[in-house]
N, C-alpha and C positions, 0 to 999 in steps of 0.2 A: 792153668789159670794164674795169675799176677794175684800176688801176695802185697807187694808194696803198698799197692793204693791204701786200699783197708787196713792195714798198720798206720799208715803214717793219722790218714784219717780216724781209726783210733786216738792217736795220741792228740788229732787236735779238737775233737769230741771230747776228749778229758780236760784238755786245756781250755777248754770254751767253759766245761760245767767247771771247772779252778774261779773261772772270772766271775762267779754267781758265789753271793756272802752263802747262800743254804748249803752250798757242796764245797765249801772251805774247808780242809779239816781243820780242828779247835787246837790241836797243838802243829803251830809250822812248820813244816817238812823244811830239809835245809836248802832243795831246791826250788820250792816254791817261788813262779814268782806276784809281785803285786798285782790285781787284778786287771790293769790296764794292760800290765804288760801279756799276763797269761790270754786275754782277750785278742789282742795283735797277734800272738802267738798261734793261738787256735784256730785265725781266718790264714792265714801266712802256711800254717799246715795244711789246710783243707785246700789251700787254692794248689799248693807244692801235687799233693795225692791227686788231684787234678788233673795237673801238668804230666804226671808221671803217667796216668792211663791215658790219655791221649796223646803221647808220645809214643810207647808203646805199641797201643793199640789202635790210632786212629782217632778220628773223631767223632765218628758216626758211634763204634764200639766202644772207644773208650769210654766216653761222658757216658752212656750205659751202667756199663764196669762198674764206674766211679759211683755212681749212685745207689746199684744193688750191693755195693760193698760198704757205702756210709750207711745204708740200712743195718744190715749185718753188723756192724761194729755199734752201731746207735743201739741197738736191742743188747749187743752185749754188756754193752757202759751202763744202760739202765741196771738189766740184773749184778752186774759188780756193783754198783754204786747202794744198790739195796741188799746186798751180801755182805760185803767187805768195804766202805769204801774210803780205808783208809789204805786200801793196797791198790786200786784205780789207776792212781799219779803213779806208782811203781811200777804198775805193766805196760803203760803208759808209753815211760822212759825206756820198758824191754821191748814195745814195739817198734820204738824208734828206732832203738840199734839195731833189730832184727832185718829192718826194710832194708837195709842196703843188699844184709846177706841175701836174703831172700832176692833182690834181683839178678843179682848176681849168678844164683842158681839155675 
């Protein structure tokens, strides 16, 4: 099963909740960015995790894929985000470096 999608799409499910003042954290991370930016950023990932399952996997499957794995990571962002979420943006950033490995494998 492809791991990329639902990483990258993690990270831009975080980046999208980064663009909402409620899921800011109150002291700024030093990579945070401004909310227009974290906003650009977050559609710009979703559409990348996209690309990437239907590249992979087709069209028919991929967009699939892509969908039952933005559920998957949307369920996880909620429970981080109401656990931890000032560690969110952190795994965020670990899933984005993990996607490459992870295709690679």
């Amino acid at each position: 099963m492809l791991l990329e999608p639902g990483l990258i799409g993690f990270a831009g499910l975080t980046s999208l909740a980064l663009a909402m003042k409620k899921h800011r954290p109150a002291l700024a991370l030093p990579l945070t960015p401004p909310p227009g930016a974290a906003r650009a950023l977050g559609w710009a990932l979703l559409a990348l995790a996209a690309g990437v399952a239907v590249w992979r996997l087709g069209p028919g499957l991929g967009v699939t894929a892509w969908i039952g794995q933005l559920g998957v990571a949307g369920a996880a962002l909620i429970l981080l985000m109401s656990w931890r979420p000032a560690f969110a943006p952190r795994l965020a950033l670990i899933a984005l470096a993990c996607a490459p490995v992870a295709g690679w494998l």
